[in-house]
Every structure is written in structure tokens, then in C-alpha cells.
C-alpha positions as CSV (number, residue, x, y, z in Angstrom):
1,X,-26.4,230.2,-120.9
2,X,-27.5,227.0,-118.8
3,X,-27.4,227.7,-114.9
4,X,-26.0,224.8,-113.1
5,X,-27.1,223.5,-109.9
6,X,-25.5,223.2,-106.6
7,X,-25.6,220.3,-104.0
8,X,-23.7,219.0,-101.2
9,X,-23.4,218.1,-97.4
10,X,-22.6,220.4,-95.0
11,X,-22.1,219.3,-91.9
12,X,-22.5,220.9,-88.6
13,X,-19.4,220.2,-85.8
14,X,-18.7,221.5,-82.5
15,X,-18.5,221.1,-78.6
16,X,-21.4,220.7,-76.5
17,X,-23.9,223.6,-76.2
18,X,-21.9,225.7,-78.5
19,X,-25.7,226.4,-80.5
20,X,-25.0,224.0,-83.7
21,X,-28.8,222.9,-83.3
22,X,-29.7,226.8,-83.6
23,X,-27.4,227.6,-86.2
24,X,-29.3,224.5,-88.2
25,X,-32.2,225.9,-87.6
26,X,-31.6,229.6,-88.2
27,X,-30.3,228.4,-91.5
28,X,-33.0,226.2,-92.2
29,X,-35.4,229.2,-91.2
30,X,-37.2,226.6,-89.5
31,X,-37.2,224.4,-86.3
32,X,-35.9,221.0,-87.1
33,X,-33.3,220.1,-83.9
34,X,-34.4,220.4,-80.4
35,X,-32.5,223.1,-78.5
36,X,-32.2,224.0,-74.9
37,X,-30.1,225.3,-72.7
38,X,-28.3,221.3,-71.5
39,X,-25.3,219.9,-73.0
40,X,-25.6,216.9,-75.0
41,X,-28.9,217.6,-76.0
42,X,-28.8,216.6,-79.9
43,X,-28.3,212.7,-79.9
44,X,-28.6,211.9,-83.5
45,X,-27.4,213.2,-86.6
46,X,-30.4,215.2,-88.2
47,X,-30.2,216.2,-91.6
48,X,-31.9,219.5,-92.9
49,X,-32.5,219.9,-96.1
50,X,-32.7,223.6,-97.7
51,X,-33.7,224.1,-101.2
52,X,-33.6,226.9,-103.1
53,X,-34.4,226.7,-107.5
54,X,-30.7,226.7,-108.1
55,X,-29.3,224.3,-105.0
56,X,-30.4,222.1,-102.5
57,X,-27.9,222.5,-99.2
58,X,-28.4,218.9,-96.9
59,X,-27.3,219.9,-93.4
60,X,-26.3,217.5,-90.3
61,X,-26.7,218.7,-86.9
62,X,-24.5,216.2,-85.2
63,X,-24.4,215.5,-81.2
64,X,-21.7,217.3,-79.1
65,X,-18.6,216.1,-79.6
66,X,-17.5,214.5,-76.1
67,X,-15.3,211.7,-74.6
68,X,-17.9,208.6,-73.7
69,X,-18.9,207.7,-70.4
70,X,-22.0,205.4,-71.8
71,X,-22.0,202.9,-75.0
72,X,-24.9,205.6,-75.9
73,X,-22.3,208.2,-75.9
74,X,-20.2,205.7,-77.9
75,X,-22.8,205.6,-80.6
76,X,-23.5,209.6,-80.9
77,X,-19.9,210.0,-81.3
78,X,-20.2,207.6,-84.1
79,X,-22.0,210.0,-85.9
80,X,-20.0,212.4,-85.7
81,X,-17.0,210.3,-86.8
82,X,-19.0,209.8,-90.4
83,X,-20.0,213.5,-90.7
84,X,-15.9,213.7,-90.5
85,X,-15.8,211.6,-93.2
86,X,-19.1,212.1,-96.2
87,X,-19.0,216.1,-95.8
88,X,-18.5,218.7,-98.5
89,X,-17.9,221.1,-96.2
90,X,-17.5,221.6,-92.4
91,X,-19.5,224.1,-90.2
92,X,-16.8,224.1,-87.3
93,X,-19.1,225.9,-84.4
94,X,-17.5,227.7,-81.8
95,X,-19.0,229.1,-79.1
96,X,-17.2,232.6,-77.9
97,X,-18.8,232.7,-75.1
98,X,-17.4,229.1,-73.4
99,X,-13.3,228.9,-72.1
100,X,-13.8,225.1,-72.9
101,X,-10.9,224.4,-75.9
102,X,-12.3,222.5,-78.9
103,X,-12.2,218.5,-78.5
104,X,-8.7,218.1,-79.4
105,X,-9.1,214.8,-80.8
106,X,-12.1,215.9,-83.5
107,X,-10.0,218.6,-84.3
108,X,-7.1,217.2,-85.3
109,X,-9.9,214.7,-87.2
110,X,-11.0,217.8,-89.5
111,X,-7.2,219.2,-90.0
112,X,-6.6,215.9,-91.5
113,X,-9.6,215.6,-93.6
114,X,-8.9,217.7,-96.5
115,X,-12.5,218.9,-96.1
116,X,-13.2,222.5,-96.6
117,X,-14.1,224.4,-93.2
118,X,-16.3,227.2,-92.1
119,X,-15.5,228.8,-88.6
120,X,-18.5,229.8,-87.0
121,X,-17.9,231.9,-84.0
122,X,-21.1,231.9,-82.2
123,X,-22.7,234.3,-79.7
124,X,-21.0,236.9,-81.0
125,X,-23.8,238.8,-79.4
126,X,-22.8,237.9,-76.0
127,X,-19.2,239.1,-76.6
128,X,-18.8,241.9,-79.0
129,X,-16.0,242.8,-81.1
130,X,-13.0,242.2,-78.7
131,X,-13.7,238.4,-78.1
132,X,-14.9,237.9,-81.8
133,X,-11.6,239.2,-82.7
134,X,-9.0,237.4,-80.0
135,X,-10.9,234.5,-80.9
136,X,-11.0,235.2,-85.4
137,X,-7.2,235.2,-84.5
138,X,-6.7,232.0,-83.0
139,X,-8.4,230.5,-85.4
140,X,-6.6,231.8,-88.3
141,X,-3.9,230.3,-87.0
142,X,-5.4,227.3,-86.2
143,X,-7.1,226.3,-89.5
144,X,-5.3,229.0,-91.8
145,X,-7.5,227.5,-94.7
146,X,-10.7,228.3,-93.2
147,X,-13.1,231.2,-93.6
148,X,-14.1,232.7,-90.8
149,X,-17.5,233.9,-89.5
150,X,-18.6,235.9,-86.2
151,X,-22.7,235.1,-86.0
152,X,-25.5,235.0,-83.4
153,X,-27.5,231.9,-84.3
154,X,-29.9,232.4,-81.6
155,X,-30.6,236.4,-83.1
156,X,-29.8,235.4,-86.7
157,X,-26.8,238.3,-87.1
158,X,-25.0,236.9,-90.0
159,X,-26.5,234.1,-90.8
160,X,-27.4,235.1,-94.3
161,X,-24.1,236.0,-95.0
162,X,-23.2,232.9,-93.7
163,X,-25.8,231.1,-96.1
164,X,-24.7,232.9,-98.9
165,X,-21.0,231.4,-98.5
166,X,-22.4,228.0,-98.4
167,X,-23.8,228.2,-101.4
168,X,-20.9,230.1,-103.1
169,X,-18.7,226.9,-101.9
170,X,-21.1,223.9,-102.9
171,X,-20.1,221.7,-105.8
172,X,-22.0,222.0,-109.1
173,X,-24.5,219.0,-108.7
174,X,-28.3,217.4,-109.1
175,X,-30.2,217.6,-105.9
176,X,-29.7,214.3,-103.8
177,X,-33.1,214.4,-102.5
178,X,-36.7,215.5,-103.9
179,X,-37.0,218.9,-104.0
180,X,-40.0,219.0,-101.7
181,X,-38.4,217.0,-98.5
182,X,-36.8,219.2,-95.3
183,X,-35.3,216.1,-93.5
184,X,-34.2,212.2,-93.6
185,X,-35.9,211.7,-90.4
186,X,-39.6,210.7,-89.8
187,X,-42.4,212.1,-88.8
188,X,-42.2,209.7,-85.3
189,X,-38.7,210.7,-84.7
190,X,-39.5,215.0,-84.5
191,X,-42.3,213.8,-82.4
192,X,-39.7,211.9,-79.6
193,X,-37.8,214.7,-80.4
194,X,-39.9,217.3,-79.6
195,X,-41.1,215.4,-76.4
196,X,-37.6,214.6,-75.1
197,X,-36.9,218.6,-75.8
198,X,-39.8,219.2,-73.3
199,X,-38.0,216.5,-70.7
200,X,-34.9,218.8,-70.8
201,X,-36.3,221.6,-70.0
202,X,-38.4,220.6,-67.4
203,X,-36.5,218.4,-65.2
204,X,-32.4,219.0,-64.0
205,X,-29.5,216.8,-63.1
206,X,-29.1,213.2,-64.1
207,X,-33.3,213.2,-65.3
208,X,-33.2,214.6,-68.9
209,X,-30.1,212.1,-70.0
210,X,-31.1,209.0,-68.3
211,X,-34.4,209.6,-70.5
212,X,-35.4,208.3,-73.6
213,X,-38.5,208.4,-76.3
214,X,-40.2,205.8,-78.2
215,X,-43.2,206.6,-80.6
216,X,-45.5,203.2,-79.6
217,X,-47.9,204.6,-82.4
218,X,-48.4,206.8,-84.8
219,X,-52.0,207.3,-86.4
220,X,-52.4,210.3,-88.7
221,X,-55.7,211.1,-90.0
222,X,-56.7,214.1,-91.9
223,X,-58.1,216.1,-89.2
224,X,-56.2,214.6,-86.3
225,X,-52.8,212.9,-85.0
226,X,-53.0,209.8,-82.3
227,X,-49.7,209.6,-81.0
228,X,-48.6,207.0,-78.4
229,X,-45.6,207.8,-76.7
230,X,-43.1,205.9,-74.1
231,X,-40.7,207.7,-72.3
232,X,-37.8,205.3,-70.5
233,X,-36.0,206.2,-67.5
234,X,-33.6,204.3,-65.8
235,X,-34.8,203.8,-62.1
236,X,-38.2,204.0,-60.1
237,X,-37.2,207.6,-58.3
238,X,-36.2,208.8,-61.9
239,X,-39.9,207.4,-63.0
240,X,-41.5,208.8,-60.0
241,X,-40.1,212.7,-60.5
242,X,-41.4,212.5,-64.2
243,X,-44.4,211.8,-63.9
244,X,-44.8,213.8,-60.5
245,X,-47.7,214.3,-57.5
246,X,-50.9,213.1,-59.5
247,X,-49.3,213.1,-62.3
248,X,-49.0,216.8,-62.4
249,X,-45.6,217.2,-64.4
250,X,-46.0,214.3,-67.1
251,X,-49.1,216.3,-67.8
252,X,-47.2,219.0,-68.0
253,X,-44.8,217.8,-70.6
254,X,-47.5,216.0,-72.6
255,X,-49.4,219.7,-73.1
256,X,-46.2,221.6,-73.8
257,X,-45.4,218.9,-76.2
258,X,-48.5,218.7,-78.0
259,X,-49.1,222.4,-78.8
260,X,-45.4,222.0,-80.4
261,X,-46.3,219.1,-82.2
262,X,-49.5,220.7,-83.9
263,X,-47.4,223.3,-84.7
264,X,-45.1,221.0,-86.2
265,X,-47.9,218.7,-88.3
266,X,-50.3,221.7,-89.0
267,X,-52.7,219.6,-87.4
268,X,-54.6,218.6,-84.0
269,X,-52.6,216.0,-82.0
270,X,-53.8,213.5,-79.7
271,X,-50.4,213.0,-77.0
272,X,-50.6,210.0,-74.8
273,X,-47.6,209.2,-72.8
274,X,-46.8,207.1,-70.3
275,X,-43.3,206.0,-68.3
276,X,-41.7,203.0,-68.1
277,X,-38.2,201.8,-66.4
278,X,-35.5,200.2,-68.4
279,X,-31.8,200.2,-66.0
280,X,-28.7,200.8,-67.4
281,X,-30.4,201.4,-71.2
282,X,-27.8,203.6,-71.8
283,X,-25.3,201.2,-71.9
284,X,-27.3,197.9,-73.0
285,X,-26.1,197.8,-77.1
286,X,-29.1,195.9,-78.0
287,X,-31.4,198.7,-76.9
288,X,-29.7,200.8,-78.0
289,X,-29.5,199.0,-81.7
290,X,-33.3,199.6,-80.5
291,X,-33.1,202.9,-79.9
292,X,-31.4,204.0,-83.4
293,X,-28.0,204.9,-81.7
294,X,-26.0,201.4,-83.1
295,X,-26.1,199.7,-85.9
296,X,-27.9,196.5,-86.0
């Protein structure tokens, strides 16, 4: 008898910092979307893809579902309007350990979609049992459709099992994409990425989301990587605290960054950054047509 192979889109939903960029990557079994500890982190939609000889999953990693304050939040919650829309099924991500209540709105979105859902109750690590189980109870009520699932993305508890259901519920279908690609997204973009990552964890307040990256150049040799990279700020003071006394912290972040990037290519990396000012990018819609985040 002829095995058939799977394919579909699953797409990864949820509030801010509720861990749907670990989850991805847990489930990818390799480090695709930036994490760290800041809300809004994950701007874009990144698609992961995960093949195995008899399917080929294609994740999303979506931003944080929030209500806008910038046209740059206007265009991240764009993507998650069409991962609403082109999914075959839903990774709903909730994190057990936040009191925040789903974003009502996108929730009512998914109810009305018709699209099968997954319930991921994340950091079930950091609750145990009794919250897992107050909170597998709300949500049966919720979305009685859905299946249900307690993990710990960040300690991978679950997550197999998890993967296993995904699979089990993917349509019979030819891969979508060659067999040998992990992601939709360049080579420049996980570079920005990975950067931006290093941004967020080193500075607080209003410094890691008035920031953005641009890959100037990109030269990949055999042996070696030159990268050229611009990071935008908003204001002067903003510029000033990146790149720090003697340029002390934008050193910083261009070492950290590197090292992740080799580890990333498999390769030596030559990192050159340097900072520019660009006000009120965030909400300027040709820049951020620029920037990827709206549609030319």
C-alpha cells in the first residue's frame, strides 16, 4: 500500500510574551524566531518549515496579538489577520502563567473561522497541575472543538506529543516547499533578527521598540560572511545609549551578535554596525513599506 503525504500550515497565535517564538522553535528543534523576555518581540510572520519523509509541517510564528498604538503595530497585526485566514490549523498559545485574558477581538476571529484549533497551555512548568487544570477547563468551554495541550516550550515537556498531533491532523498533501528549505525568510532577515534579539536584551524601556535593523550588505564567501548592518532609532539620546561611552555597548551587541550569527551560517562573520536616527519611523508607512511591515 502507497503512504500518502501530509502538508499544511499551521499557524502559531497568541498574546504577547505568551512563548509562541519558543514553542516554534522547540518544535522546529531549532532556533528560527528571536525570543526574549519583552513583549512584542516577534514583528513579522516567520515561517518554519519541518520536514519529515512522510510530511512537511510550514509553521508561522506571528507577532503578539495587541491593539495598535503605531502604523508599525498596524502592519504586524496585519499578519496576524492573514494567519486567521490561510491556516490549516491553529496553535492558540496561552500562557498559564499571565492573568492577561486572550485578545478578545482575535478570539472571536478564530471562533468564527472554522479553522481547526490546538490549545497550547504554556509554562505549564511554572504552574503545575492545579493551574493547568482551572485553565484546560476554561478553555473547554471556550473552544469546546479544540484539543487541548498543557506544555513547557521553554523545557520541551510535551512538545513531542504535541508534534505528533500535528501531524495526525494535517491534510493528505505534496510538500509546498522543497524538501531541503527551513524558512521563507532570507538569510539578511535572521541576521536583523538576530541583531535586534541582542538590542532587546541589552537595552530596557522605550530603546529595544523604537529600534529597527537593516542588512546594508550582505557578502557571503566560502570561508567568511561581511555583513553591514544599520540599526535605526528614533532620537539622538536613543542613538547615544546604543551605541554607549566609546562605543562600549554597540560593541557589545555587535560581538554577542556575531558569535550567534556564525552559529547560525556555520561560518566566520564579519559584523559591522553602525546607528543612525530616523524620527517617528514607526509610524511613517513609507518606511515602513521599507521596512517589510506594509505592503508596497
Amino acid at each position: 500500500m502507497e503512504s500518502t503525504h501530509k502538508a499544511g500550515f499551521v499557524n502559531i497565535i497568541g498574546n504577547p510574551n505568551a512563548g509562541k517564538s519558543t514553542l516554534m522553535n522547540a518544535l522546529m528543534g531549532e532556533k528560527l524566531s528571536i525570543v526574549t523576555p519583552k513583549a512584542q518581540t516577534t514583528r513579522h510572520r516567520i515561517m518554519g518549515i519541518l520536514n519529515g519523509e512522510e510530511y512537511q509541517i510550514v509553521y508561522s510564528d506571528t507577532p503578539g496579538v495587541l491593539d495598535p498604538k503605531y502604523k508599525l503595530h498596524e502592519g504586524m497585526m496585519k499578519f496576524v489577520g492573514s494567519a486567521l485566514v490561510d491556516a490549516d490549523l491553529i496553535l492558540l498559545v496561552i500562557d498559564l502563567a499571565d492573568k492577561k485574558p486572550m485578545h478578545e477581538a482575535t478570539l472571536n476571529k478564530i471562533k468564527k473561522s472554522g479553522i481547526p484549533v490546538f490549545v497550547v497551555l504554556n509554562k505549564y512548568d511554572v504552574v503545575g497541575n492545579e493551574g493547568a487544570n482551572i485553565a484546560f477547563e476554561y478553555w473547554s468551554q471556550e473552544l469546546p472543538n479544540a484539543k487541548i495541550f498543557p506544555v513547557s516550550a521553554l523545557h520541551k515537556l510535551q512538545v513531542d506529543l504535541l508534534l505528533k498531533q500535528v501531524i495526525q491532523v494535517l491534510p493528505d498533501s505534496p510538500p509546498y516547499f522543497p524538501k531541503d528549505e527551513i524558512s521563507d525568510k532570507s538569510i539578511r532577515f535572521f541576521a536583523s533578527e538576530i541583531i535586534r534579539e541582542k538590542i532587546f536584551l541589552t537595552y530596557s524601556k522605550e530603546i529595544p521598540y523604537s529600534t529597527e535593523v537593516v542588512i546594508e550588505a550582505f557578502r557571503d564567501e566560502i570561508d567568511i560572511a561581511h555583513i553591514n548592518a544599520l540599526i535605526i532609532t528614533e532620537r539622538e539620546s536613543q542613538k547615544a545609549i546604543i551605541i554607549g561611552h566609546q562605543g562600549k555597548m554597540l560593541k557589545k551587541i555587535g560581538t554577542e551578535a556575531r558569535k550567534d550569527i556564525e552559529s547560525f551560517l556555520d561560518k566566520k562573520v564579519m559584523l559591522t554596525t553602525h546607528v543612525k536616527v530616523d524620527e517617528n519611523w514607526r509610524n511613517d508607512a513609507r518606511r515602513l513599506k521599507g521596512y517589510g511591515y506594509l505592503e508596497e
